[in-house]
DOLUMDREN-821548 format. One record per residue: residue in three letters; x, y, z of N, C-alpha, C in turn. Coordinates in pm, whole numbers, padded with zeros to 5 digits, always signed. Each point is the difference from the previous one (the first is absolute). Layout:
AlaXYZXYZXYZ...
! end
This chain:
Unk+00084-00117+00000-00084+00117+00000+00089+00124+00000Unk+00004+00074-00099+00040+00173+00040-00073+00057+00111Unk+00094+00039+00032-00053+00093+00117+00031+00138+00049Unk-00075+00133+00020+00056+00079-00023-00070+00108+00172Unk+00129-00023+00053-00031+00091+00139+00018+00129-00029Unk-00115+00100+00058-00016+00150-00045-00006+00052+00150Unk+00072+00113-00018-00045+00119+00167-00069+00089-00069Unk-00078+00027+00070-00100+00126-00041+00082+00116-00009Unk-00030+00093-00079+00079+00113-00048-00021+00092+00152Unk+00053+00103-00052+00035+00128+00112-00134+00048+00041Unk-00059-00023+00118-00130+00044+00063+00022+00119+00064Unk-00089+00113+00066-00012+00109+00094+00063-00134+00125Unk+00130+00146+00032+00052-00031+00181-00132-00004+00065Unk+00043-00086+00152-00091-00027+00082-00025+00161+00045Unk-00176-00014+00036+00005+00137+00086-00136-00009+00075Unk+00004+00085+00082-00162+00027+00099-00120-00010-00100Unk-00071-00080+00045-00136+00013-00079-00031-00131-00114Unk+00110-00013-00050-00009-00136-00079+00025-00141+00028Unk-00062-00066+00005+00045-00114+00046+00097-00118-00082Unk+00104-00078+00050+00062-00028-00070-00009-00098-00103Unk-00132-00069-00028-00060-00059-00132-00075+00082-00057Unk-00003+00106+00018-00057+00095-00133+00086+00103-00070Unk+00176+00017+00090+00042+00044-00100+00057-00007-00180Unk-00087+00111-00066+00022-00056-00108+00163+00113-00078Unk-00028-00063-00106+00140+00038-00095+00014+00141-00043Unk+00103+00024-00028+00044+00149-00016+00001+00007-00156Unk-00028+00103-00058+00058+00015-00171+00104-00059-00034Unk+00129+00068+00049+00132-00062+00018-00018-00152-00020Unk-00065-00039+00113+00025-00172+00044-00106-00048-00179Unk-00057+00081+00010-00135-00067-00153+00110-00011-00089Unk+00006+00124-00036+00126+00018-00164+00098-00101+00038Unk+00060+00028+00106+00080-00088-00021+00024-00184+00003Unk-00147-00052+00048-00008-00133-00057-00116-00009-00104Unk+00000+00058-00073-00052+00035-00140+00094-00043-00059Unk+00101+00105-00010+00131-00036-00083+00035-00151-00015Unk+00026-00045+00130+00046-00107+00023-00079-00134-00014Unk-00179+00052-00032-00072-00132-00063-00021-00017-00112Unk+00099+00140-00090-00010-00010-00116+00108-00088-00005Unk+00086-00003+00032+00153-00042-00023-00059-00185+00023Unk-00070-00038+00078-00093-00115+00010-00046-00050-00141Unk-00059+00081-00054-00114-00030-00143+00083+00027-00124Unk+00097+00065+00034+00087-00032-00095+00095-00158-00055Unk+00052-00031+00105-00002-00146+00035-00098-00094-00056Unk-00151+00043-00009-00047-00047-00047-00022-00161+00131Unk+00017+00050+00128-00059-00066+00122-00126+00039+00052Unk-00114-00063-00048-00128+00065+00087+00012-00178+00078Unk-00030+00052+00171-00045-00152+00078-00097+00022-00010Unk-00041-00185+00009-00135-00048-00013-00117+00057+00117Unk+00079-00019+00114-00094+00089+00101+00119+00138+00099Unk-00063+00070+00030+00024+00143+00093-00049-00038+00087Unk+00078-00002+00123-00052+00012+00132+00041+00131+00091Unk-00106+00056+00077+00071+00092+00090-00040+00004+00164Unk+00059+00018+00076+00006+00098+00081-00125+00046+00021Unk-00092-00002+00104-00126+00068+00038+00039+00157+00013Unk+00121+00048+00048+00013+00133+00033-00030+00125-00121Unk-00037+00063+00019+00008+00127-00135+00065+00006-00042Unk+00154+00034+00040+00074+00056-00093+00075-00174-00115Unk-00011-00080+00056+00016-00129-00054-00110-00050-00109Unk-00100+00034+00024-00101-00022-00105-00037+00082-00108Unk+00067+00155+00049+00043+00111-00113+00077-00036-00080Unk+00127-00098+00035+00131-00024-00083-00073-00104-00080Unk-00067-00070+00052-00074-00103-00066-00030+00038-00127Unk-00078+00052+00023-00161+00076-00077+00109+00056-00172Unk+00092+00056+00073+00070+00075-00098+00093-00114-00107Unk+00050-00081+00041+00077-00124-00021-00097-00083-00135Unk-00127-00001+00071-00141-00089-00128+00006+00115-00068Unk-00024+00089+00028-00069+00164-00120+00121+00018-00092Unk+00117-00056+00067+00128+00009-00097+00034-00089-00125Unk-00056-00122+00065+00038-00140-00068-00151-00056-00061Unk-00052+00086+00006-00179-00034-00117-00022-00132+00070Unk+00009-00017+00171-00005-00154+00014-00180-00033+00030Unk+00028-00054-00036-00207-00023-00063-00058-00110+00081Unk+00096-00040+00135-00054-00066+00141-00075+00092+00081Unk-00019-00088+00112-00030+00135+00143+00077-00014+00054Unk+00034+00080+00107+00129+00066+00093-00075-00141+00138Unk+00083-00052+00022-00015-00108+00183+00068+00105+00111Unk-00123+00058+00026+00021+00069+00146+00029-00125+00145Unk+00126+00015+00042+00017-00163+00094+00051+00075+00112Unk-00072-00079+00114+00062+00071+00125+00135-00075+00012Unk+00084-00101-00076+00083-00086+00006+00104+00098-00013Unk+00004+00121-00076+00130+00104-00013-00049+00098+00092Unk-00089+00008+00084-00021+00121+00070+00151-00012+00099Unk+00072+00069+00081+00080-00001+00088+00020-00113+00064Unk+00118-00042+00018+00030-00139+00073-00010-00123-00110Unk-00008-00029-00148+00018-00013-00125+00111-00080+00036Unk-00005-00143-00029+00108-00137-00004-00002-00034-00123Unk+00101-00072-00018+00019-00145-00088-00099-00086+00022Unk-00074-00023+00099-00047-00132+00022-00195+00093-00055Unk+00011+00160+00048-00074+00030-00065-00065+00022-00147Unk+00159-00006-00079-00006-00005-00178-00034-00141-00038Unk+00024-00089+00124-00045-00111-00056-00135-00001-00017Unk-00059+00017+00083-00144+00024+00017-00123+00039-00052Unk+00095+00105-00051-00057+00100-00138+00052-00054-00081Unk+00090-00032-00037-00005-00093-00164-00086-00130-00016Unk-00020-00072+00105-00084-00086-00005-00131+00028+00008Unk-00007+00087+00052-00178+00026-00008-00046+00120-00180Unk+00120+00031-00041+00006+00042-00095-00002-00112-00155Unk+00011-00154+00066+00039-00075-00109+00144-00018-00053Unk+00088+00015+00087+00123+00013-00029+00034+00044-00090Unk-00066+00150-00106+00033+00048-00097+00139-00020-00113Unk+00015+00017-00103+00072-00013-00076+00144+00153+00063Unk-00072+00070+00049+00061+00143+00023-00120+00097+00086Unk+00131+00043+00090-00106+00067+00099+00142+00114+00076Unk-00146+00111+00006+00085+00149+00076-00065+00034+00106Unk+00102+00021+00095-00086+00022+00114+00057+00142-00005Unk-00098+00055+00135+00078+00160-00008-00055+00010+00153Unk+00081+00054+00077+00044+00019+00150+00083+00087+00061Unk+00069-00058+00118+00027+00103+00093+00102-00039+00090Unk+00111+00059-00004+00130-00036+00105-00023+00007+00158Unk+00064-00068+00055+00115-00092-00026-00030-00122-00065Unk-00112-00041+00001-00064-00111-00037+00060-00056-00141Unk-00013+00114-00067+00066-00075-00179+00132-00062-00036Unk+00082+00081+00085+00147+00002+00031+00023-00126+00071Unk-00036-00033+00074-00015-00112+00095-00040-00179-00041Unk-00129+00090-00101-00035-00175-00100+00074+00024-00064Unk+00110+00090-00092+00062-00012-00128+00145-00078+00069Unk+00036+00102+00096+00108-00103+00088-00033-00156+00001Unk-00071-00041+00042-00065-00138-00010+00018-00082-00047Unk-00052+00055-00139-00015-00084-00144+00086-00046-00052Unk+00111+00159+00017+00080-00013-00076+00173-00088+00070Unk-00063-00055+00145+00107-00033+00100+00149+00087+00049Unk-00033+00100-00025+00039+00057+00092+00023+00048+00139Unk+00098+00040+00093-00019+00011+00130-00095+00085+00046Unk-00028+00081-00039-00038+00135+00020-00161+00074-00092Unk-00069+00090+00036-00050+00036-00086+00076+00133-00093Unk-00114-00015-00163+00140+00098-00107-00183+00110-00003Unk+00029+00098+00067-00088+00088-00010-00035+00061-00109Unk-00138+00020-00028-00059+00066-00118-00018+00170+00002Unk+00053+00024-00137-00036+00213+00096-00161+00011-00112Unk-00028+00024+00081-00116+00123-00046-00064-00017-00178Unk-00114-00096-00030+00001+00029-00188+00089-00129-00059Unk+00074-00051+00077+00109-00108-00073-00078-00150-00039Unk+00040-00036-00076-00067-00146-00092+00125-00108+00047Unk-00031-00074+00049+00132-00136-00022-00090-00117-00040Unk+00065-00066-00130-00067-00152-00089+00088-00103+00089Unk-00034-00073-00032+00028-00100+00076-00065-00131-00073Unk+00090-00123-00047-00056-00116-00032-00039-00094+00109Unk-00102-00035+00054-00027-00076+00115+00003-00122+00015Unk+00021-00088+00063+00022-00128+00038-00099-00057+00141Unk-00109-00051-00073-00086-00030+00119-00006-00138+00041Unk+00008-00113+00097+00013-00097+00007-00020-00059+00168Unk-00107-00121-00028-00025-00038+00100-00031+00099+00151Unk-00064+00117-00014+00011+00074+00054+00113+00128+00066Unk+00080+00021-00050+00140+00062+00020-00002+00013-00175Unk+00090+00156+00026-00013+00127-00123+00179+00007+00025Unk+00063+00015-00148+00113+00058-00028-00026+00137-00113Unk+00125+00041-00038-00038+00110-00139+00131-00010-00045Unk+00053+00030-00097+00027+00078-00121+00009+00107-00020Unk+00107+00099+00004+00014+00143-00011+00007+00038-00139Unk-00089+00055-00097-00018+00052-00136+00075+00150-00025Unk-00137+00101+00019+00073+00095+00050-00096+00123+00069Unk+00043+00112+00022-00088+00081+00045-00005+00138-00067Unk-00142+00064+00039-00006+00148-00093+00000+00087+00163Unk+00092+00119-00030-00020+00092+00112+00037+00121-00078Unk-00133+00121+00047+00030+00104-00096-00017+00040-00135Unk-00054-00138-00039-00020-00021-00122+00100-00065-00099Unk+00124-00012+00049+00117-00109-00021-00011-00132-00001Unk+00024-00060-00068+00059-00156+00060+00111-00047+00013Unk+00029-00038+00095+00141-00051+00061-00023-00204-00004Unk+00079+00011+00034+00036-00177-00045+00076-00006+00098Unk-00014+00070+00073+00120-00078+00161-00092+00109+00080Unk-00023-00057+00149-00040+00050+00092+00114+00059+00051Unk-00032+00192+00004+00075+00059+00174+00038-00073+00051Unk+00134+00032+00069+00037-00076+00093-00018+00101+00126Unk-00039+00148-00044-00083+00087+00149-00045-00018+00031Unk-00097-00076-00077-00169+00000+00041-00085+00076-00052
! end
């Protein structure tokens, strides 16, 4: 399965009055994973299903990601990426998804950083900034998930080696 872990683009800072699942996305944070779901459809990668994130600003990145890629599914609103978001949770959602051919989730740190660490067996989690795409070829088996590092769009770039900042 491809697989493609997304952080929701650049949302409004926390502040008085909003609560923190309704902050939504900034222009900035829009344009700039616009860019970067074009850089998607260029590729000529639409996944079979989109999953997101119950939060606003995660289901904004969403929203924008299908409107980009003419993807002619519906968006899977899953509390499975809401905060606190595992490996054992992508399992979950891919299976109740049908173990799709290809699937994007879109979420929220530390959480992404943490399953991509995972997958990809590493010690550590490799943190996602803000708007960033990482593909990933997946390896699902007998319950336990590996991956495949492809490559990633940040900025609207694609890189073929992950930061080693983060």
């Amino acid at each position: 399965m491809k697989l493609y872990l997304i952080r929701h683009a650049e949302a409004i800072e926390r502040c008085a009055g909003v609560r923190e699942e309704d902050r939504w996305l900034t222009p900035k944070g829009r344009e700039g994973f616009r860019e970067s779901a074009r850089r998607l459809a260029k590729k000529g990668e639409i996944p079979a299903v989109i999953a997101t994130s119950p939060l606003v600003r995660a289901v904004q990145t969403a929203e924008i990601l299908a409107e980009v890629l003419d993807f002619g599914g519906e968006l899977c609103v899953s509390r499975e990426l809401a905060p606190g978001f595992s490996v054992e949770g992508l399992l979950r959602l891919a299976q109740a998804c049908g173990m799709p051919r290809s699937l994007a989730v879109v979420g929220h740190e530390p959480d992404l950083g943490e399953v991509l660490g995972r997958l990809l067996g590493r010690g550590g989690a490799l943190p996602l900034k803000k708007g960033m795409m990482v593909a990933l070829k997946l390896e699902a088996a007998e319950g336990a998930m590996s991956a495949r590092f492809r490559w990633l769009i940040q900025d609207g770039r694609k890189q073929r080696a992950f930061p080693e900042d983060g």
